[in-house]
N, C-alpha and C positions, 0 to 999 in steps of 0.2 A: 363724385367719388363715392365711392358705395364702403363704408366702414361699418367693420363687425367688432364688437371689444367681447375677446373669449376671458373665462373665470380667471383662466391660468396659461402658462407656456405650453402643455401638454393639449389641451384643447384647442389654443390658438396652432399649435403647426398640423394636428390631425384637420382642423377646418379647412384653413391653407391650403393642405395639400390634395385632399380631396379637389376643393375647386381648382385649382392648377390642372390637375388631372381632368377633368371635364373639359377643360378650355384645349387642353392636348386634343383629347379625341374627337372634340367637335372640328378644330381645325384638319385634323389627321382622316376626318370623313369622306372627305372628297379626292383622294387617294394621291395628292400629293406630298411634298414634304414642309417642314413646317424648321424655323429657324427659332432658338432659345438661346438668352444669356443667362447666365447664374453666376446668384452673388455668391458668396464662399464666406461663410464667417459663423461662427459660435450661435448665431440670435436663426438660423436657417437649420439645425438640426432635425428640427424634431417636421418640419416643412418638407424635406427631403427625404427624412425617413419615410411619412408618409405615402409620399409621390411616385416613391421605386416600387414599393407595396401593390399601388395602386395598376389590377385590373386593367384589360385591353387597351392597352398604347402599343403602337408599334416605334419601339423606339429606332429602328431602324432606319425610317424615316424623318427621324430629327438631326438636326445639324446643330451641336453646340459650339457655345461662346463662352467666355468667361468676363465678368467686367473689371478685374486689374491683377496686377500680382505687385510683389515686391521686387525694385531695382536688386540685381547684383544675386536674386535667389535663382537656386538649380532648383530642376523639377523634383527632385527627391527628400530635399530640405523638408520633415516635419511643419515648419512653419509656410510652406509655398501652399498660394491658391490650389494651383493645379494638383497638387498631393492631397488637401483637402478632398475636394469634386472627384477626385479619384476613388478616394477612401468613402465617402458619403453617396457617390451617384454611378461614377460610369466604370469600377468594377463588378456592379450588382446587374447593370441593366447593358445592353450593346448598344449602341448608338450610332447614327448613320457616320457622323466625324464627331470628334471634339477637338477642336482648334484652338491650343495653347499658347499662351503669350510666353515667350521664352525668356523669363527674366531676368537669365544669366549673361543676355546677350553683349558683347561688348561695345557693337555700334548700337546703344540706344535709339537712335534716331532714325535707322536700316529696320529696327524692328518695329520701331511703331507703321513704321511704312509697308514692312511684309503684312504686317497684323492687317491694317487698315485694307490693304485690298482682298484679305478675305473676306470682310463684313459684306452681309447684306446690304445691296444697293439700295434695295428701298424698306428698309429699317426689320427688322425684327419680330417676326409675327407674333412673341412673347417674351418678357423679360422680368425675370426674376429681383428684386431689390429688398436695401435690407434701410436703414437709416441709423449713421453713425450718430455719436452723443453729443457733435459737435453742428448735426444737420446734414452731415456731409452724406452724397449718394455717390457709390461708390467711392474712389479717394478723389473725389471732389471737392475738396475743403472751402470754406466761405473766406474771403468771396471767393465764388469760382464764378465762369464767365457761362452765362444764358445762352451767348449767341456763339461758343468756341466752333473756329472755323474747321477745326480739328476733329478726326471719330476718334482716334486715341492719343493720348502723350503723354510724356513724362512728368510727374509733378512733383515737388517737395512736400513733405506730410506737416503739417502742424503739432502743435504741439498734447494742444488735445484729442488730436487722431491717435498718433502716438501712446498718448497714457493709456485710451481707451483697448489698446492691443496688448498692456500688459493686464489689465479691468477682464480681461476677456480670456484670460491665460494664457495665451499664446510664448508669451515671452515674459521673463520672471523680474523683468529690469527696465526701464525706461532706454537707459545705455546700449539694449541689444535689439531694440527696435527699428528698422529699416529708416531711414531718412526721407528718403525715393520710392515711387512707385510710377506704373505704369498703370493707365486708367482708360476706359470708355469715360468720354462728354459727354455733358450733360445733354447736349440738344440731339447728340446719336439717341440715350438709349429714350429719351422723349419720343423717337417716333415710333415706337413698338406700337402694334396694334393694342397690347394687352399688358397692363401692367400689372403686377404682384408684389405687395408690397407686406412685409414682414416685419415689425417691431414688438419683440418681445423685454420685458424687465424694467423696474424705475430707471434706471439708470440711463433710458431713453424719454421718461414721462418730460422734461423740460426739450427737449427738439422735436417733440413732438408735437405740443403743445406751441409751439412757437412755428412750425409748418401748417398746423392745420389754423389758427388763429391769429395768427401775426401777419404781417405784411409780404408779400411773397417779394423776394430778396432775395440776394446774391448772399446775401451776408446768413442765410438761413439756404441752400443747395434745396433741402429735399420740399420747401414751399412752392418749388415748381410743378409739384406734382397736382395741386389744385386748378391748374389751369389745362389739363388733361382730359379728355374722355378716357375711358373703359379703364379705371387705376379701383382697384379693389386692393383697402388696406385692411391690414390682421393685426389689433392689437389685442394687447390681454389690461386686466384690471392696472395693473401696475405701469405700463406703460400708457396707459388712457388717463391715469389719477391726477393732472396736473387739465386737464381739459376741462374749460365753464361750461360745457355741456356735451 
């Protein structure tokens, strides 16, 4: 795992984004197209802003994904993923597709299955992640399952997934926090060629600290990522502060 600890948040998403962007155009060199998920969340800002910034992609030939939304949200909901990624990435840039998770839909179960056969058969040339405060990669919550036979499904949130969406402003109340979500598994987005990994602010330094030096565990989601090739993580001073070295 190739880790860089930037001064601060602004640094950390300008580094980010740059490399992301390199990893596009080296993939994008041989003039096919190249498959992306993006995570969607407050700690990806300044990651994203870089990345739409960034020089010669042809985003034309990228195929996006997103890794969950919230059960029971319409695409227009201020608080929906896809409004997010909307507002931060694919009104600035044109994109070959962006394939959204509908998470209005009423047969939950009909949609994980539409979702699922759009994914790349053989995994995701890059994928975007962020690491909740709970460990959790995307709404993966601990434990979540290493070997889920599943690329997507519905899950119930915990509780400190939960707080951390109002921590994060999204929602001003514990009470107006989604219950349910819809999620990429763990062992889908594991088989990306390339992983990107973003944790900005203390308030991630103890899952952090507990992924990269704790025991890799169900009960910790994002300490799957040490058992990985090509996973480059970006943290800043604050979110490294809890690591014995």
């Amino acid at each position: 795992m190739d880790i860089q600890v930037a001064e601060n948040r602004a640094n950390l998403g300008s580094t980010a984004g740059k490399a992301i962007a390199a990893a596009m155009r080296n993939r994008l060199a041989g003039g096919g197209r190249i498959t992306m998920a993006f995570a969607a969340a407050p700690s990806q800002n300044e990651t994203l802003a870089t990345l739409i910034a960034e020089p010669g992609i042809d985003w034309n030939r990228v195929t996006a994904f997103h890794l969950d939304e919230y059960a029971g949200t319409s695409a227009d909901s201020v608080w929906s993923f896809r409004h997010y990624l909307r507002e931060r990435v694919f009104n600035h840039v044109t994109a070959g597709a962006f394939y959204e998770i509908r998470g209005e839909a009423k047969d939950r179960g009909a949609e994980c299955s539409r979702y699922a056969a759009l994914l790349p058969k053989d995994g995701f040339d890059i994928a975007l992640l962020g690491i909740g405060e709970n460990g959790h990669v995307a709404f993966n919550d601990p434990p979540c399952d290493f070997e889920d036979p599943e690329d997507i499904r519905v899950v119930k949130l915990d509780e400190a997934c939960r707080i951390q969406q109002v921590h994060d402003g999204a929602f001003y109340a514990l009470d107006r926090v989604p219950t349910h979500a819809f999620t990429l598994t763990v062992p889908l987005l594991m088989t990306a060629r390339e992983l990107f990994v973003m944790v900005p602010g203390q308030a991630k330094a103890v899952a952090v600290a507990l992924a990269l030096e704790g025991p890799v565990s169900q009960r910790c989601p994002a300490s799957i990522l040490r058992t990985r090739a090509r996973v480059s993580l970006f943290l800043d001073r604050d979110s490294a502060s809890l690591m014995s070295k």
